[in-house]
SERO-433755 format. One record per residue (C-alpha): residue number from 1; x, y, z. Coordinates in steps of 0.02 Angstrom, whole numbers, plus 50000, padded with zeros to 5 digits. Layout:
<pts>
{NUM,{X,Y,Z}}
...
</pts>
This chain:
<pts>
{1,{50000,50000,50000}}
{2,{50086,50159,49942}}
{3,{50030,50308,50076}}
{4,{50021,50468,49996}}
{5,{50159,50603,50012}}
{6,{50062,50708,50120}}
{7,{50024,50573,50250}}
{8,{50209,50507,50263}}
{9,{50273,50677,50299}}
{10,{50144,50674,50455}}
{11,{50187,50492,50504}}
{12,{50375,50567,50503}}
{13,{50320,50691,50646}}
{14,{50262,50572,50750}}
{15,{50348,50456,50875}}
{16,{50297,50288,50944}}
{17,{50324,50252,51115}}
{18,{50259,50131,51253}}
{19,{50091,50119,51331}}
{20,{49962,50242,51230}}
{21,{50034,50408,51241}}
{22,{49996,50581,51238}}
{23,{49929,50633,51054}}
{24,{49945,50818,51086}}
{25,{50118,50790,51101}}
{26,{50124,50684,50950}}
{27,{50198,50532,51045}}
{28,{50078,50391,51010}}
{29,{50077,50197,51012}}
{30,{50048,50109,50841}}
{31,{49846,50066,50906}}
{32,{49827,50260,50967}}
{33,{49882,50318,50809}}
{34,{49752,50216,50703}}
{35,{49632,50292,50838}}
{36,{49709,50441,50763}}
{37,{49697,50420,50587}}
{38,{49529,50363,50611}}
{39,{49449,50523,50704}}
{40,{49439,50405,50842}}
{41,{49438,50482,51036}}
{42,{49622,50431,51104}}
{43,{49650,50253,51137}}
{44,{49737,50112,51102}}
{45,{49575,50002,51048}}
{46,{49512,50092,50884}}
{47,{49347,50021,50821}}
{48,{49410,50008,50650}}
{49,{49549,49879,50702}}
{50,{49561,49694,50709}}
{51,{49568,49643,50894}}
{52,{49679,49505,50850}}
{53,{49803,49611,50739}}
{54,{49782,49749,50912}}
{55,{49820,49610,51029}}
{56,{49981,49566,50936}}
{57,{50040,49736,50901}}
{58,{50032,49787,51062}}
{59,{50182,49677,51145}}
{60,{50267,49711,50984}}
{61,{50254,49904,51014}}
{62,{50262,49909,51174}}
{63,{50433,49796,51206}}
{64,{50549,49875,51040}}
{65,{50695,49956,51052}}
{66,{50643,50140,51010}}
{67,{50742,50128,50860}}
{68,{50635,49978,50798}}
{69,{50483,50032,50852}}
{70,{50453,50173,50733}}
{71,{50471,50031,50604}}
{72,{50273,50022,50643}}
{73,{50202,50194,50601}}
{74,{50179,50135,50408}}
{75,{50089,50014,50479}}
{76,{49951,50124,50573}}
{77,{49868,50153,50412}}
{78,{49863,49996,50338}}
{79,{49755,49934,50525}}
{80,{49629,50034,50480}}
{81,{49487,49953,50400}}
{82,{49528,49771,50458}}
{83,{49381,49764,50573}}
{84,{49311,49660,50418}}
{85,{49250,49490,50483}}
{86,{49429,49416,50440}}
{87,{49491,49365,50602}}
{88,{49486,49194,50581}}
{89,{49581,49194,50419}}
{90,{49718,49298,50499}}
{91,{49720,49164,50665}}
{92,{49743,49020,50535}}
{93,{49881,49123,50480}}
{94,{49949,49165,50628}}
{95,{49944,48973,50674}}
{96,{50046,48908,50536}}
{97,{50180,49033,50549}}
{98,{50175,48997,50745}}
{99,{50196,48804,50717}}
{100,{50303,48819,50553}}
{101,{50425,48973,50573}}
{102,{50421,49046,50766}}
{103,{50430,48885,50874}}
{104,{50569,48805,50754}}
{105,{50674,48944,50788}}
{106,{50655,48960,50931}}
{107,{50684,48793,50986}}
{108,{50836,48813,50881}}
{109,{50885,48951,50971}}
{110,{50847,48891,51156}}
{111,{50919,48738,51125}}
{112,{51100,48791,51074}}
{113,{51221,48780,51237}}
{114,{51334,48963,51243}}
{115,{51510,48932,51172}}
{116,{51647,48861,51300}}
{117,{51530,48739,51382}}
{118,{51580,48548,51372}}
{119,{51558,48388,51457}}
{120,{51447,48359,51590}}
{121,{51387,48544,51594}}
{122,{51366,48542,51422}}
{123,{51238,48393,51431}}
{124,{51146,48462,51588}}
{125,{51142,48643,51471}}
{126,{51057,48525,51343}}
{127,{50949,48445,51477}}
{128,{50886,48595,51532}}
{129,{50847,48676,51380}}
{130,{50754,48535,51305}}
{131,{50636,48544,51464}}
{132,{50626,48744,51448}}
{133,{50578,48716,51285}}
{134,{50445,48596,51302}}
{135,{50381,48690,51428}}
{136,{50350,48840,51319}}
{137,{50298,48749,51164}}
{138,{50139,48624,51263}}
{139,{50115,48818,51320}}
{140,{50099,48894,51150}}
{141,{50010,48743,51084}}
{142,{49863,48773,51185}}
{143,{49845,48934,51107}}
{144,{49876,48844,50939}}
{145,{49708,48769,50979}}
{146,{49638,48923,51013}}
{147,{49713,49012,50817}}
{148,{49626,48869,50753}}
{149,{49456,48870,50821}}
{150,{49394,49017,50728}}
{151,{49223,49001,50816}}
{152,{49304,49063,50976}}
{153,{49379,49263,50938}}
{154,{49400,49293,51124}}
{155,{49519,49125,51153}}
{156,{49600,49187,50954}}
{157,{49647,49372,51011}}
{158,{49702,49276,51170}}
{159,{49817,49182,51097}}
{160,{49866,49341,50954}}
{161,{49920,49422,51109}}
{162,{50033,49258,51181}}
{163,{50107,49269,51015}}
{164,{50156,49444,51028}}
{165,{50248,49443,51181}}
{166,{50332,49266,51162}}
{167,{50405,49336,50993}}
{168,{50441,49503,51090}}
{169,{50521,49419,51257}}
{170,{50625,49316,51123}}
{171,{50693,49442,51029}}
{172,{50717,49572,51204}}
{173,{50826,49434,51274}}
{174,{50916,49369,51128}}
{175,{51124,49341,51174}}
{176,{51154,49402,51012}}
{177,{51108,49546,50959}}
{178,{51112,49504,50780}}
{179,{50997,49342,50799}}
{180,{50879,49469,50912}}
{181,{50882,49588,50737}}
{182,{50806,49457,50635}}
{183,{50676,49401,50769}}
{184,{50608,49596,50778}}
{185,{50632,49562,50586}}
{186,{50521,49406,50591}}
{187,{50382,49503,50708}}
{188,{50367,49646,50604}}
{189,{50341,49515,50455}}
{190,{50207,49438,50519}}
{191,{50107,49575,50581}}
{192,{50143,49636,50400}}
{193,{50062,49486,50322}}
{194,{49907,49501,50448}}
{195,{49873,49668,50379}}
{196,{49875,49602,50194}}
{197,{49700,49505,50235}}
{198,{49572,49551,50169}}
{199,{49545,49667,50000}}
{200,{49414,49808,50060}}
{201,{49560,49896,50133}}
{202,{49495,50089,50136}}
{203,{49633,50202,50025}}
{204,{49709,50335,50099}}
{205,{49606,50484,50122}}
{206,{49655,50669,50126}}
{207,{49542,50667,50320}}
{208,{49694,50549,50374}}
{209,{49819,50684,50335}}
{210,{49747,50834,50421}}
{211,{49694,50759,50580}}
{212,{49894,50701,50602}}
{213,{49931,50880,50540}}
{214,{49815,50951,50674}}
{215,{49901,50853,50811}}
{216,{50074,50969,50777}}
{217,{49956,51127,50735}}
{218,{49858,51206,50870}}
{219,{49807,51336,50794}}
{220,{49731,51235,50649}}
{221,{49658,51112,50771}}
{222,{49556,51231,50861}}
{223,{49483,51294,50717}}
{224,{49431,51129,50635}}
{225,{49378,51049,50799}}
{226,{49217,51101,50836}}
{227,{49238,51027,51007}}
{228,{49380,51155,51055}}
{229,{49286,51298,50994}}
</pts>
C-alpha cells in the first residue's frame, strides 16, 4: 500500500512510544495512532481495528527498542479498515507461521548451549533447555488450539496476544544481538502479512492527513475541531 506524500510527511512527525501516549504531544503507540487516523477519541483500541492484529501489536510496540519501534508507524494506516470479519483467516495464519516458522526457531535458538561449555555441563545445558523448551511449546500449543478454532475470537485474540509477547520476550533477550535483529525482523513480518488480509482495505484519504497535521498545529486544530471551539 503506497501512503500518499502528504500522509508520510505526518507519520514522520510522529513518535511511537510505550503504553498509549499523549497525542497532543504527537507521541503515540501504533493502536493510538490508528485511533488517530481514524477520528477516533484517544485510545489504544480503535473500532476500525482487528482485535487480533491489536492484541499482537501491542507487545510488539510496546517491548521495541525505540529505534525499531518506529518501524510500525507505516503500519498504522494499513490497521485501519481490518475490522472486516477476517479474524479467523488471519488466526489460521497466525497458526501456521506459529507452528512452522516461530517455534522452530526458537527451539533452535533455546536449544544451542553458549560457546565454551563441554562435558557434563554441556549435557545438563542440553537437559535443561530441552525441558525449557517443552515447557514453552505444550504452552503455546494450547493457544495453537485456540488460532485454530475460529468460532472462539475471544480464546483467538488471546492467543494473538501470547504470540506477541513470546516473539517480543525472544527477541528482548536474545544473546546476540544480531539473531535478536532478525527476530524483531520476523515480528514485524508477520504482523505485515496480517494486515494484507482482506481486500476492502479503505485508501488513503486526505481526512487521514489533516487530523495528524492538526496534532502538531494548534492553531489549525482549534479551528477545525468544533469541540475546542
Amino acid at each position: 500500500m503506497h501512503l500518499d506524500l502528504r500522509l508520510e510527511r505526518a507519520l514522520e512527525r510522529v513518535e511511537l512510544v510505550t503504553g498509549v501516549g499523549t497525542r497532543d504531544a504527537g507521541r503515540m503507540c501504533v493502536m493510538s495512532l490508528v485511533a488517530c487516523l481514524a477520528g477516533e477519541e484517544h485510545s489504544d483500541s480503535p473500532a476500525c481495528a482487528s482485535p487480533l492484529i491489536r492484541a499482537y501489536a501491542i507487545p510488539l510496540n510496546d517491548n521495541m527498542p525505540h529505534a525499531i519501534r518506529q518501524r510500525l508507524k507505516p503500519f498504522a494506516p494499513r490497521i485501519l479498515g481490518t475490522q472486516d470479519g477476517l479474524d479467523p483467516v488471519r488466526a489460521e495464519l497466525m497458526r501456521m507461521a506459529l507452528v512452522q516458522e516461530i517455534l522452530p526457531r526458537l527451539g533452535a535458538q533455546r536449544s544451542a548451549p553458549p560457546s565454551g561449555l563441554a562435558g557434563p555441563l554441556k549435557r545438563l545445558w542440553g537437559l535443561f533447555g530441552m525441558r525449557r523448551l517443552g515447557r514453552e511449546a505444550e504452552w503455546m500449543m494450547e493457544r495453537v488450539v485456540a488460532l485454530a478454532d475460529g468460532t472462539d475470537s475471544a480464546r483467538a485474540v488471546a492467543a494473538a496476544g501470547a504470540v506477541g509477547r513470546l516473539l517480543a520476550r525472544a527477541a528482548r533477550d536474545a544473546a546476540d544481538p544480531r539473531e535478536s535483529d532478525r527476530l524483531w525482523d520476523m515480528a514485524v513480518g508477520l504482523l505485515d502479512r496480517l494486515c494484507e488480509v482482506g481486500d476492502r482495505r479503505p485508501a488513503p484519504t486526505l481526512a487521514w492527513a489533516t487530523r495528524l497535521e492538526q496534532v502538531f498545529e494548534p492553531r489549525l486544530r482549534g479551528q477545525t475541531d468544533p469541540a475546542r471551539l
